[in-house]
N, C-alpha and C positions, 0 to 999 in steps of 0.2 A: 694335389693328387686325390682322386676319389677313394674314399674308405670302403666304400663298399657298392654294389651294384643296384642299380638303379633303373627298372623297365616297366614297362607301360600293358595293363593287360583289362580286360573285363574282369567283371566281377566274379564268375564260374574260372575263371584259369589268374586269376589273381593269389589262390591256393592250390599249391602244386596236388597233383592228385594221388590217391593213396594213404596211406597212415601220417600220420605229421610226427609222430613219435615225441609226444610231451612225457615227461620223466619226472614230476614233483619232487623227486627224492635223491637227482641230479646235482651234481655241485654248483654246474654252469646250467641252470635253467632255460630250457625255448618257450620264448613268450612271444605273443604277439599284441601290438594294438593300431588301431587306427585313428589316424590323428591329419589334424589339418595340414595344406602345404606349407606353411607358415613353419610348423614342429621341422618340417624335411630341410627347409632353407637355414633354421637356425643349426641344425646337426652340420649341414656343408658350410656354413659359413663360421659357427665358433669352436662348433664339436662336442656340445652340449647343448642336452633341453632341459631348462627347467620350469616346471609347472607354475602357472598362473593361478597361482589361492583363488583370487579375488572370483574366476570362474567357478566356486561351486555353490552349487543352488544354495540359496539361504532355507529352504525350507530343509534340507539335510545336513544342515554347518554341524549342528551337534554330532550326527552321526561320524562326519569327516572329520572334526574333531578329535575323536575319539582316538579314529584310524591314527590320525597322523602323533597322535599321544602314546599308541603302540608301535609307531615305526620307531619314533626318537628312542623308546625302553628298549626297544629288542634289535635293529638295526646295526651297522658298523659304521654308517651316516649322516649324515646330517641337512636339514634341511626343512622348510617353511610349508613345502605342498607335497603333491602323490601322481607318479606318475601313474595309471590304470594299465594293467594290461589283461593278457588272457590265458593262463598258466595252464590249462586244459578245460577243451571244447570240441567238441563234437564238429569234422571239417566241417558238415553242409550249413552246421550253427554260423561259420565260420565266415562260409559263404554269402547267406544269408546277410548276416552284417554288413559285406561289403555292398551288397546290392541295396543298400539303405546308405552307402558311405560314399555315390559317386562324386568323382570330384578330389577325394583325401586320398591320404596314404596308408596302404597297408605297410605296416616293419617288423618283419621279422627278427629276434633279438636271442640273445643268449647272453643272460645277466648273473653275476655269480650267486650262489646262495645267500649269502653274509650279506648281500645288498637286498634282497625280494620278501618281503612278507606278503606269505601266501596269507589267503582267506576265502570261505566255502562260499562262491556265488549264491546260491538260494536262499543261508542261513545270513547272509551279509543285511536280507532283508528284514530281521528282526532287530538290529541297530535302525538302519530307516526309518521302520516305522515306530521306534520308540518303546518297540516291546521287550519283553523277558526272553530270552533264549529256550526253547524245553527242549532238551534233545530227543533225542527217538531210546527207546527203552528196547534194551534188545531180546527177541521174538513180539515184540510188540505191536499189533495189526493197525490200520489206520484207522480202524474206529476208536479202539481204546487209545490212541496216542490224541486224534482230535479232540476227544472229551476230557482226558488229561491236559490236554493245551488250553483249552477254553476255561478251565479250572482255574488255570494257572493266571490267563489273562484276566480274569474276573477280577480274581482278590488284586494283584495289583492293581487293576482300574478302580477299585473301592478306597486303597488305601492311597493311591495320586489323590480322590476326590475329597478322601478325608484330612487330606495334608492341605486342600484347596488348591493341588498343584496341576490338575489334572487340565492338557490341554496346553502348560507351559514347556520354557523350554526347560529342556538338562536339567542347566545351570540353575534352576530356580527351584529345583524336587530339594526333598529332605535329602543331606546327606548319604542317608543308611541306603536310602532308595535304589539312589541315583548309582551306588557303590556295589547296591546286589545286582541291579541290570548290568553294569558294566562290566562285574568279574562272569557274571554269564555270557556276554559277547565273546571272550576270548576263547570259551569254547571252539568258534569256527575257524581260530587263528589257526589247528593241529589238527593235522590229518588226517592221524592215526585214530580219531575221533569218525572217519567217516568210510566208506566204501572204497574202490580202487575206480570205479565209475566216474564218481561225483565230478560238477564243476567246480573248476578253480582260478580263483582271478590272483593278481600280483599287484602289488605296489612296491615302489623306488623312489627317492627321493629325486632322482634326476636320472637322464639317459642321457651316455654317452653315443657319440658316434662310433666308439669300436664295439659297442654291445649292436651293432646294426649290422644284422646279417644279408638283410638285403628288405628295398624299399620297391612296391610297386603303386604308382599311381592306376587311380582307379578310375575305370574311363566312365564316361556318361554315355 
């Protein structure tokens, strides 16, 4: 029996049009992500996806690392990889992506709280690239928060080069280091840290087929 519906559309009507109404602070979360037909055939045929580790860039392992080391602490789950999705996005963002995605699936989902850790798409990029987190200071203008930032990234890059760790992975920094970057990351795990604007991505350990609110293949 089909779980959930399954139709075929462009990438412009692939997102229903109007508000999509994402909620952060929802029980049951609407997310969405786009994923290959492979994702869509295992949900109809086991009724579960679960993520493929071995797919994430090695030049990011650490950062994903990371992630999936704050899913295991703060989760109700369990589980090896992350599923990605998109916890609020701007629709035409939304759009956008699919017209980069023909071919795959768009799925719409609604996952309970207890299973999604959110996290701040833009600030997710200072895990990435290896940096310190600096939040924004509040009434803080962007000149004085960049030259605050560039302060901050300085002396760390001084003391990675004076540890000779500068340029390695994570796992090879000083302890102390490696523990003041990483308790700064979780700033972006909390919301209430950021604007009502902002974007926001999700991770799960797995997705099920009944969190599948509806699947559209994405035409070419």
């Amino acid at each position: 029996m089909l779980i959930f519906p399954i139709r075929k559309a462009q990438p412009a009507a692939a997102v229903p049009r109007g508000r999509i109404g994402y909620d952060i602070s929802a029980e049951r979360l609407l997310l969405h992500t786009i994923q290959p037909k492979e994702v869509l055939e295992a949900l109809l045929s086991t009724g579960v996806h679960v993520p493929d580790n071995s797919l994430v860039d090695p030049f990011h392992e650490d950062a994903y690392d990371w992630m999936r080391r704050q899913m295991a602490a703060r989760l109700t789950t369990q589980g090896g990889g992350a599923v990605w999705f998109w916890a609020q996005t701007p629709r035409q963002d939304l759009v956008d992506s699919c017209r980069r995605a023909k071919g795959k699936v768009l799925l719409t989902c609604r996952v309970p709280r207890d299973r999604v850790l959110l996290s701040h798409y833009h600030d997710w990029h200072s895990a990435l690239n290896r940096f310190p987190h600096v939040p924004d200071l509040p009434g803080e203008g962007d000149d004085d928060y960049f030259a605050r930032r560039d302060l901050v990234f300085d002396d760390f890059e001084d003391r990675l080069r004076t540890a000779g760790a500068w340029g390695a992975e994570i796992g090879a920094w000083p302890e102390e280091l490696r523990t003041e970057v990483e308790r700064g990351w979780e700033n972006i795990l909390e919301p209430s840290n950021y604007g009502r604007s902002e974007l926001w991505q999700a991770t799960t350990h797995v997705l099920h087929a009944e969190d599948v609110v509806e699947a559209v293949w994405i035409e070419h």
